[in-house]
N, C-alpha and C positions, 0 to 999 in steps of 0.2 A: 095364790099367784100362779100365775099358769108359764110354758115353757119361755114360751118370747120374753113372757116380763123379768123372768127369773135370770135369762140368758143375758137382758141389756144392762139388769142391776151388777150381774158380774163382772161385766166387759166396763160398766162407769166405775167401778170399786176397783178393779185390778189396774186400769188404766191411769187410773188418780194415783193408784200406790209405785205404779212405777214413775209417774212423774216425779213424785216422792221424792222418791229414794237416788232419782238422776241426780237431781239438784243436789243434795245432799255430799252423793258423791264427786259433784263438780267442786262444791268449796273445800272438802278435803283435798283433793288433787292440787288443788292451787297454793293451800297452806302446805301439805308433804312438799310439792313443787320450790316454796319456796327456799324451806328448812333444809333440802337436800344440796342447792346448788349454792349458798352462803354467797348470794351476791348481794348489791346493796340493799339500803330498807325500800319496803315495798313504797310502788308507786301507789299516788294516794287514788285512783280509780281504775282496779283490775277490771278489765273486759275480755271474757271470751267470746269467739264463734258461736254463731246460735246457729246450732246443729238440724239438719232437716227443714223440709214446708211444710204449710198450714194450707189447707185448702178447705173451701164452705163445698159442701155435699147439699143441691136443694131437695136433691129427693129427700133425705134422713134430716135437715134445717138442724147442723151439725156441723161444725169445726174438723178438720180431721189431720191427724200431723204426723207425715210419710219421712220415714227416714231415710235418707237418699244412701244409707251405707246398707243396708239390709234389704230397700225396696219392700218395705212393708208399712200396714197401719199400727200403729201402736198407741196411740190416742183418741180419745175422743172427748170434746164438747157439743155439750146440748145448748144450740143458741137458736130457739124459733122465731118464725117470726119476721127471717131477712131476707130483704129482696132477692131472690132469682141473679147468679152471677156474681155475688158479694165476694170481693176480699177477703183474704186474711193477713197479717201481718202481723210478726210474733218482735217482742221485747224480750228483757233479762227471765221479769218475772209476770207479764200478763201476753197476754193473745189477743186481737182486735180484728171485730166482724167488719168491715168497711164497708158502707152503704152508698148509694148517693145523698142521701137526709141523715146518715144518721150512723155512727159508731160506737158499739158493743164491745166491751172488753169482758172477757173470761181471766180467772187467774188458771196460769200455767200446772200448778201444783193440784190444786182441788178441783179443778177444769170446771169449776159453776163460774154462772154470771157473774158480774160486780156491779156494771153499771153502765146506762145507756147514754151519750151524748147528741146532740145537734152536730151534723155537718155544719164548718163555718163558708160553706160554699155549696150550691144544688149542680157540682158535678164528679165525676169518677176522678179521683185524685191518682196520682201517679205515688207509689209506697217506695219505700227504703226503709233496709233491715241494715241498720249502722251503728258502731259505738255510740253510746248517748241516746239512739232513736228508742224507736221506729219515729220515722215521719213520713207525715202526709202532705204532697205536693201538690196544691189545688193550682194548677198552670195558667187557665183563663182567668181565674180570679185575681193570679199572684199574691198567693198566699201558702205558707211556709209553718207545717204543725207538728209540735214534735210533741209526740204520745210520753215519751220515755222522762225522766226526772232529771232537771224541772223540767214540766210542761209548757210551754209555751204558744203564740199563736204569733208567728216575723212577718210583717205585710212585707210585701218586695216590693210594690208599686207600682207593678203592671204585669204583664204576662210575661211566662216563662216559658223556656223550654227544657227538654229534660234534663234535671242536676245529676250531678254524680256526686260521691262521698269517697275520703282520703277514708286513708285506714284507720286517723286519729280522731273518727268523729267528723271531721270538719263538711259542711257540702257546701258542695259549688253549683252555682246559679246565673243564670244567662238571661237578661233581661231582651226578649224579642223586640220590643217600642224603640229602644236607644242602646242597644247592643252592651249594655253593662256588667260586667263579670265580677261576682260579688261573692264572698265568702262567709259562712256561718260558722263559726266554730263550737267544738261542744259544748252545750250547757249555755253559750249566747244567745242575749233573746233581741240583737239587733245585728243587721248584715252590713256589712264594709263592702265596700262596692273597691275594686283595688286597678281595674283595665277598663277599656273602653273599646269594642269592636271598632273602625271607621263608620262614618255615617252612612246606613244606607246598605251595610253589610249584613247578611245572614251566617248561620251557623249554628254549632252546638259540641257541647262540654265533653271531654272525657278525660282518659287516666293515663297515663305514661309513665310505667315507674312509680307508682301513688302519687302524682303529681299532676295538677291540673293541668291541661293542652285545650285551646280551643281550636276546632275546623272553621275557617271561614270558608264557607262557602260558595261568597261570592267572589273572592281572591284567589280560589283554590291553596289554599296555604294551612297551613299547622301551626302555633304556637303558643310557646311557654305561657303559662300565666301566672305570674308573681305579684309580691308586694311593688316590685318597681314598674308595674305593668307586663304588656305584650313584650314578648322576645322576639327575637329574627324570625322572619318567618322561612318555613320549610316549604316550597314549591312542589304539590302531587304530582306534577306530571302527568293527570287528566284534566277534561274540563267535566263539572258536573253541576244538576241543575240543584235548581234554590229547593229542594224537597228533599234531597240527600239527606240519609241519618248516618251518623259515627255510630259503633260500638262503644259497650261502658268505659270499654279497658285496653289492650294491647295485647295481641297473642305471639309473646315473642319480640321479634323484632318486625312486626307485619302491625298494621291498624285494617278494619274493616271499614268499609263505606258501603252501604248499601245506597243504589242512584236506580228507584224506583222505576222512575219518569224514562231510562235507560235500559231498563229491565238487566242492570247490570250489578255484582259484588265486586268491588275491588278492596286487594289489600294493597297498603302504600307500606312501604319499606320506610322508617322513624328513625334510623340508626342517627339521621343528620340532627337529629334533631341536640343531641347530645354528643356524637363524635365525626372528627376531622375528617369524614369521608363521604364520597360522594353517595348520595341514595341510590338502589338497583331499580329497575324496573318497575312500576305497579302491575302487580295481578289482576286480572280480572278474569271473574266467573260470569257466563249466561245464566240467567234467570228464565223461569218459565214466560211467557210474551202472556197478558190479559189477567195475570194475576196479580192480587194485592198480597204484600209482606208487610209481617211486623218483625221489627228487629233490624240490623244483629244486636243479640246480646253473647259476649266473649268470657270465658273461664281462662282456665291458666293455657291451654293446647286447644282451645274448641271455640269456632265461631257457630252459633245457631241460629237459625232466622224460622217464622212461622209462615206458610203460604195460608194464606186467607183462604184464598179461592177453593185451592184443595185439602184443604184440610192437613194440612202435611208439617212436618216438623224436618228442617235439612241441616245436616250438620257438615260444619268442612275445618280441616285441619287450618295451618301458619298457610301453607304451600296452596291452597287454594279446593284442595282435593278433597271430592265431594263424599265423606266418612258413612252419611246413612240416610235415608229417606224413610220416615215409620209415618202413618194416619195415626191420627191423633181421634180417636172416639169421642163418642159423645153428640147429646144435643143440643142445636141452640147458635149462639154465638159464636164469634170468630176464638179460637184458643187463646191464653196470654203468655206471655214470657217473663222467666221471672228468674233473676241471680242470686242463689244461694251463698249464702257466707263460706259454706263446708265446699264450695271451689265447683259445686254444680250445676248445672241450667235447668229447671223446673217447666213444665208446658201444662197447664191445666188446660182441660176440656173448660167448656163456657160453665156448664152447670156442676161441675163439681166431680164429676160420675168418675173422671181417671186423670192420672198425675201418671204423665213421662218423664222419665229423670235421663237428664241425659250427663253423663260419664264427663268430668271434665278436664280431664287425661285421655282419652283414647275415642270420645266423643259416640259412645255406645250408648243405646236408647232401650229403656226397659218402661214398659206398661205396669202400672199399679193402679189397679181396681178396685178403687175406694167406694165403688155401688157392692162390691162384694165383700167388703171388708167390714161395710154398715150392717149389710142381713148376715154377716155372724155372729154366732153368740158370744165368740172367744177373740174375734178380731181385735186381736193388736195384746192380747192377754195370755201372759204364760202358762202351762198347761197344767191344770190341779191335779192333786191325787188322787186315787180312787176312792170310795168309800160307800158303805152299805145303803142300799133304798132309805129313803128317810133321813141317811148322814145318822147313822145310828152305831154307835162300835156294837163289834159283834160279842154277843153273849160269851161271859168267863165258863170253862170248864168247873164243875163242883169238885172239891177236892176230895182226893179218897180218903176215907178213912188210914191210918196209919196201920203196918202187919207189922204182928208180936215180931221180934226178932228168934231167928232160930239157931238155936248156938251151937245142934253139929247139923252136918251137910248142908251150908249156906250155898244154895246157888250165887257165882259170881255174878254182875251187872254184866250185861253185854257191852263189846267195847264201843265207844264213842267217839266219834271224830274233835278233835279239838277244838275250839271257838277260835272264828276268824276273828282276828284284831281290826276293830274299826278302820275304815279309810279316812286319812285326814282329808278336810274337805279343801278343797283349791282355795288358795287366797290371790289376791293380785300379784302381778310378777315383782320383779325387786326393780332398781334401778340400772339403767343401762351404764355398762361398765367402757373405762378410757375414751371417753367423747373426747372426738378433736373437730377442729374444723379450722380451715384453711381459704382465704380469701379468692376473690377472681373478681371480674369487672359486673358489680353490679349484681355479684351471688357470691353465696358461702358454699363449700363443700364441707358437708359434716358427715363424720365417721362414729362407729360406736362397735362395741362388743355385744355379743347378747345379754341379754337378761333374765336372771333366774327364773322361771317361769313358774316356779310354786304350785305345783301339781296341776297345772292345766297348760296347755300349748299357747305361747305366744302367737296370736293373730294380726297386729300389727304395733306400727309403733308411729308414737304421734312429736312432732315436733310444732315448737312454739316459739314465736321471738315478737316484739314489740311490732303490731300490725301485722300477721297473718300465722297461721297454721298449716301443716301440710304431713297428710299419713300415707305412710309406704307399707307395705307386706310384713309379715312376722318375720319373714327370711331372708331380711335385707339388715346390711350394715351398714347402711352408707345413703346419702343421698343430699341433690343440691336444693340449696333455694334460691330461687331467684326475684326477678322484679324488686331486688334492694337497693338502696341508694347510695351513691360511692360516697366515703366521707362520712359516715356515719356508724356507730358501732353499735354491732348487735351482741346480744346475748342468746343464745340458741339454744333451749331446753329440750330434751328428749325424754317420752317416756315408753312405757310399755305396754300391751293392752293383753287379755285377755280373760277368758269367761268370765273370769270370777272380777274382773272388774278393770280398773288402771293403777298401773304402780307409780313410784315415786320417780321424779324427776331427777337427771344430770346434765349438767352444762357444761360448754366449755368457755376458755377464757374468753372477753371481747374480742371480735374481730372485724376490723373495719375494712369493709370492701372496696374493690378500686380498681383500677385497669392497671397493668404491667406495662410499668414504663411507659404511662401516655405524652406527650403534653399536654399540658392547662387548655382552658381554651379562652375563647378573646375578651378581653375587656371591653365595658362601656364604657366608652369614652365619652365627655364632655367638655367642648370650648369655649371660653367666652372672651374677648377682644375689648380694647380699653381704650382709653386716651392713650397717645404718643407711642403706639407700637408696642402693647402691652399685651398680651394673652397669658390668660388664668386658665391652667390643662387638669382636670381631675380626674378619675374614673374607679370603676367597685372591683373587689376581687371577684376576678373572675371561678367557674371551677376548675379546681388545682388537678381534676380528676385522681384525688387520691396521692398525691405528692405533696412534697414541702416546700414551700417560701422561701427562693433566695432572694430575689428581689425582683424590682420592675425595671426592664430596657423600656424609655421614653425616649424619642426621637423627635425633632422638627425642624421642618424643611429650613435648610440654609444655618442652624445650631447646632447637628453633630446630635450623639445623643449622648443620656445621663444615665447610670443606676442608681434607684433610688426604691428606699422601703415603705418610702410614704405612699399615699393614694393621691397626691397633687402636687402640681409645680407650677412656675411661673418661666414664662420666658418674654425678652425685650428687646428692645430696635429690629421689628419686624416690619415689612409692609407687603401691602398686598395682598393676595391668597397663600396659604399657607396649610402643609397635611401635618398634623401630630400622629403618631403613631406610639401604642402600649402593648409590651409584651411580658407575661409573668413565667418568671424563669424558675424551673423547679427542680426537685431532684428526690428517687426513690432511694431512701437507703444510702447506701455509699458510693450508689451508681453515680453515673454522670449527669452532669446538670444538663437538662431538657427547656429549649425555649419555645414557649407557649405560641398559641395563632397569635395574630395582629389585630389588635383595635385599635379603629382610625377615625379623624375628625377632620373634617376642611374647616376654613375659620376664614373669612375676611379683615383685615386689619384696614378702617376706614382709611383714606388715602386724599388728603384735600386737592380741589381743582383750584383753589389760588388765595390771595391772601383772603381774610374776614372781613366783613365788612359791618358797621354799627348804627341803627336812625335810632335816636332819641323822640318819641312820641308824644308824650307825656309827662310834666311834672306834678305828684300834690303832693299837699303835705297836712299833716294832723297830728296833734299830743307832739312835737319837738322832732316828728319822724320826719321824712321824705320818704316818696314811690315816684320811683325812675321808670317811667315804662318804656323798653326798648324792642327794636325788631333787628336781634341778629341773626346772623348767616354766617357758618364757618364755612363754606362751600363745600361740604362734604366731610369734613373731618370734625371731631368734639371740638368745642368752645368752653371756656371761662372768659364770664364778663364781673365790671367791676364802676361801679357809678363815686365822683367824687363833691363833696362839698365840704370844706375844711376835711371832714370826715369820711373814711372809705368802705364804703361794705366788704366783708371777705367774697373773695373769688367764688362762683356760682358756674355751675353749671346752666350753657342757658342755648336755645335753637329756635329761631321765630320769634311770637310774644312772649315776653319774658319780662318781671319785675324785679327792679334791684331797689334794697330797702337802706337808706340812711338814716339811723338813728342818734338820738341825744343831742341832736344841733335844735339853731335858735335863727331867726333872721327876721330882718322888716325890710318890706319892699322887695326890691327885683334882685336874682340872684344868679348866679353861673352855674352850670351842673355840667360834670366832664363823664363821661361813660368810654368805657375801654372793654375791646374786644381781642382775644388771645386766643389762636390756633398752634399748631406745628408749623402752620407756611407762613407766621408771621401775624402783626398786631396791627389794631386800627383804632382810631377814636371818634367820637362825635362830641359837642356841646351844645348846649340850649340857657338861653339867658332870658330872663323874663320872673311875671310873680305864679311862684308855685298857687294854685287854685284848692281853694280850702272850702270841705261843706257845697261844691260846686257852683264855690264863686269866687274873685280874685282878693288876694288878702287886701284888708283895711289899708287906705295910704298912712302913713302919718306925718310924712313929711317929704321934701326932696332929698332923702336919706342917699347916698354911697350904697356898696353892698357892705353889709354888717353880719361876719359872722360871729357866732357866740358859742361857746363851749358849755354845754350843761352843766352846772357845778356841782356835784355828785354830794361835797360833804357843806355843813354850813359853815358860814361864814365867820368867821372871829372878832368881833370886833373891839 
């Protein structure tokens, strides 16, 4: 075997063994993790962060997976064979070549193939690294593939545009054809379609808080997207064209827009979108004029965009401000952009050749040279021990013969230095000590003590709560998390990190985040108007922003208003137009109770223009029935009508053509029929005398009979 071959058998054997050994120590972490913080039984599908990218190298037709914490190679798969530009996309526990025909999965640990599939579509799918995934997003096709278990293949039914993914798995999807905003939840293998853009509206999906928001772009607007649809929308304050792209996510309290067509970035100020204050100004950056961009894509402090044209990678902070301009190496194609789970923006060159990692705190851009990382022999492999030509130990000394002992003038031994005692060897740090953490609006602040470092220097330390992770420096105590949602309680793990590995986990209690002393904010209200001045008022609990439920102030126009803890009421003898109004009154603590914004409805209560009036059209009759067929008019306000022959129908709602049924009568010959009409402004009647038409033609004479009516006789007769 000559040097090269000997050098790549190393780098595939050392490389496999530290995948190994990660994985290994990631499900201890998570069992110590658990056993240490005694909080409740595990949830039944732990997910962590999948650490670093995957990038195909065509020169070496090879996988290769950069650790964005180190900025090195430390893997390698051998996957030949794949088109020039391929994908990668990593799961729990396999890696996937993405082709336009065709995707190749490698397992993570042994880094060989597994096995090849068909593309279910002939074009470049749009990837996501998510709980439950990886999936592949084939957009023209509208189709929706999740790699990860169970596997699946969700038709969406037309085209797409780009989805984004909640923390819990879930993705969201935006139907281009009919503007539909659909959800997929982990492990589902059909989408719920839950909003509807307006007809005729453009846009696209992103995250606020781990919550889905869509940009309409043809409204200039922002909003919520829930189970109960669209929310209020949020007005940009720019106009911008129909080719606009949103960022994945929010940096801060700023959203990115990139407006191509404008050669402009703008960030929009979101705060409205959730709190009782007006939006500040939108920002806007100049773009280079005659260039094409991809992107933005946003981390937790960092918007990044790629310049096509120059090859360029631009980063800018919340505030607008332009952080770094690096070229991006390489041949070929335009670069991609790609969001890391570990909180950073990835930019690969077309062909593989180098991975930019850019900083997703401080928005700092580092080069990794994955063409140089392939032609070494040790890339991505820790550094072995020395040993003899041939790996041969070195020849034993032959023992001397034993000397007689001399029993006078014994020369003493010369003195000896004493043997140093072994160094213990570093084990992982312990667990960090007095974790606290303390709530704020939509972030935890958590606190901790150091942690034993066990013979090697704490390097940093990692914190983990239900949907994200975030690591600060060995020499930090303290630090916030943000982007959490008020009203919800987290559990906030900390651990410790150094050489020799990661130590055990501490929590602190639950703590549900929230705003200090907000009000609520407004409810949805809904009205609906009745017969005789009747309105039915309901509406949902609004957000309490982290407060408690005293009750609802219900107000309408001309009744004064009511407290009440239900979610509906009724109010009567209204007329006209009329405002409802819902306010939920809340209270922090012992503080003072806080009354929430205003949710309001207009409501018409119909108002009739004069009495009713009633034409009888129609009589038949069949089986012992009568059909009354009448044309009423209440002049605007609800009617009941009511048809008579010995027997009365119950009161009916009725407007225009309308049928009133008399049943269980009898008759021969010509008979009378009364019909009655009833508004609020008062009653009318009509009658119609003549033979009901039966089978469309007039009943049998039998004689010059009177009117005869007969009562159906229900039981028999006795005789």
């Amino acid at each position: 075997m000559n040097t090269e071959e000997q050098g790549t058998t190393r780098f595939s054997v050392m490389a496999r063994t530290r995948a190994a050994v990660a994985l290994v120590v990631a499900g201890c972490l998570a069992l110590v993790g658990l056993a240490v913080t005694g909080q409740a039984s595990t949830p039944d599908g732990l997910e962590f962060v999948q650490v670093g990218h995957w990038v195909y190298n065509d020169a070496a037709q090879s996988a290769f997976h950069v650790d964005g914490s180190t900025n090195r190679v430390d893997a390698r798969a051998n996957v030949p064979g794949a088109e020039p530009g391929s994908q990668v996309v990593q799961g729990d526990d396999s890696g996937y070549v993405v082709e336009r025909n065709r995707v190749t999965e490698f397992d993570k640990a042994t880094l060989s193939v597994e096995e090849s599939t068909p593309a279910p579509a002939p074009e470049t799918p749009f990837v996501m690294e998510v709980a439950g995934g990886p999936y592949l997003v084939y957009r023209n096709a509208g189709q929706i593939v999740r790699l990860g278990d169970p596997a699946a293949t969700v038709p969406a039914g037309g085209p797409l545009s780009r989805p984004v993914a909640t923390a819990d798995g879930t993705v969201w999807s935006h139907r281009v054809d009919n503007g539909a905003l659909c959800e997929l939840p982990k492990g589902a293998a059909v989408l719920t379609c839950v909003a509807n853009l307006p007809p005729g509206h453009g846009g696209g999906l992103t995250l606020v808080g781990d919550r889905p928001v869509v940009l309409d772009t043809t409204g200039d607007s922002l909003h919520r997207v829930g189970l109960d649809g669209l929310g209020d929308g949020l007005p940009l304050g720019i106009k911008l064209s129909p080719s606009a792209q949103v960022a994945n996510s929010a940096v801060g309290d700023r959203l990115a827009i990139a407006d191509p067509e404008r050669n402009q970035l703008h960030l929009i100020d979101i705060g409205g979108l959730d709190q009782d204050r007006p939006s500040a100004k939108p920002i806007s950056v100049e773009l280079s004029k005659g260039s094409r961009f991809n992107g933005p894509v946003s981390s937790s402090n960092v918007v990044a965009m790629v310049d096509e044209t120059r090859q360029e990678v631009l980063t800018y902070d919340g505030s607008g401000t332009l952080k770094s301009t690096t070229k991006v190496p390489g041949q070929g194609a335009a670069p991609r952009l790609a969001k890391g789970e570990d909180n950073r923006i990835y930019v690969d060159s077309s062909d593989g050749s180098h991975v930019l990692v850019v900083n997703g705190e401080d928005g700092k851009v580092l080069d990794v040279d994955v063409d140089k990382a392939a032609n070494s022999q040790t890339a991505g492999a820790p550094a072995e021990p020395q040993s003899q030509p041939g790996n041969e130990a070195p020849p034993q000394q032959p023992q001397q013969p034993q000397q007689p002992q001399q029993p006078q003038h014994q020369q003493q031994p010369p003195p000896t230095k004493k043997p140093v005692p072994p160094v213990a060897k570093a084990t992982p740090p312990g667990a960090p000590r007095n974790v606290g953490a303390t709530a704020g609006d939509g972030s935890i602040k958590v606190s901790w003590s150091p942690a034993a470092d066990n013979g090697a220097r704490v390097t940093g330390y990692r914190l983990t709560w239900s949907g994200g992770s975030l690591r600060v420096g060995g020499s930090a105590r303290g630090a916030t998390v943000s982007g959490l949602s008020n009203g919800t309680p987290y559990v906030i793990t900390v651990v410790a990190e150094n050489s020799a590995g990661i130590g055990a986990g501490a929590s602190a209690k639950a703590v549900v985040p929230g705003p200090a002393s907000r009000p609520a904010a407004a409810p949805v209200v809904t009205a609906n108007a009745s017969a005789e001045g009747k309105v039915s008022v309901s509406w949902t609990q609004p957000d309490l922003r982290g407060g408690t439920l005293v009750h609802y102030v219900v107000g309408m126009t001309g009744k004064g208003e009511r407290n009440l803890s239900a979610t509906s009421t009724e109010f009567t003898g209204l007329t006209g137009t009329a405002t409802v109004t819902v306010r939920a009154v809340t209270k922090f603590g012992s503080g003072p109770a806080l009354t929430g914004a205003a949710g309001s409805r207009k409501v018409s209560v119909p108002v009739a223009s004069g009495p009713p009036t009633i034409i009888i059209t129609q009589v038949r009759g069949k089986d012992n029935t009568l059909f009354v067929s009448v044309n009423a008019n209440g002049k605007g306000a609800p009617a009941t009508c009511t048809a008579e022959f010995f027997a009365k129908n119950p009161p009916v709602a009725c407007s225009g053509a309308t049928t009133l049924t008399i049943r269980e009568v009898a008759w021969v010959g010509a008979i009378t029929i009364k019909a009655t009409v009833k508004t609020s402004a008062g009653t009318a009647t009509d009658s119609w005398t003549g033979v009901p038409t039966i089978n469309g033609g007039a009943l049998f004479w039998l004689g010059p009979l009177a009117l005869v009516g007969l009562r159906r006789r229900k039981d028999k007769e006795v005789l």
